[in-house]
N, C-alpha and C positions, 0 to 999 in steps of 0.2 A: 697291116699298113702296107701301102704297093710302095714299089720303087721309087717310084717318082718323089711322094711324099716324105721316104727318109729323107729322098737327097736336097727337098726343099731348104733353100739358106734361112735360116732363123736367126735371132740377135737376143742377148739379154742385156741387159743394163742394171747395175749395182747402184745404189744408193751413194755411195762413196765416187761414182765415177768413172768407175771401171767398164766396157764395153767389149762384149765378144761377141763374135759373127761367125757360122760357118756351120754345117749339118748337124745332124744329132751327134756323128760319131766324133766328129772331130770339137763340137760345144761344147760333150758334158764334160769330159776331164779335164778340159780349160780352165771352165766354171767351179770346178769341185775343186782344184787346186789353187785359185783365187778365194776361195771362202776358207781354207786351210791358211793357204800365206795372209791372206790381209786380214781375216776375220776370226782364226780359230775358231772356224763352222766346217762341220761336216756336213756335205750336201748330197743326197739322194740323188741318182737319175731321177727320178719323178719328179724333185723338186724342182731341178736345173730344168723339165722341158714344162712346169707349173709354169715358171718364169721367162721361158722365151717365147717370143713373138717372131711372127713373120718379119723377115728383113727388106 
């Protein structure tokens, strides 16, 4: 993957509400620790970037 494309902004959106924004590096542990606090779900990197979209 080039540069460019990690540092693309990406967003995922929760069912619940919740809303995060911002690169791979800084998304997935945002997301993986919203699905621990709100959800008691462990989430994959793979799954965290299944679920984000372009921002």
């Amino acid at each position: 993957m080039s540069e460019e494309a990690k540092a693309a902004e990406l967003v995922v959106r929760c069912d619940c509400g919740f809303e995060a924004r911002g690169d791979e590096e800084k998304l997935i542990p945002i997301v993986q620790k919203h699905g621990v606090d709100a959800h008691n779900m462990q989430v994959t990197r793979e799954q965290v970037l299944a679920m984000a979209r372009p921002a």
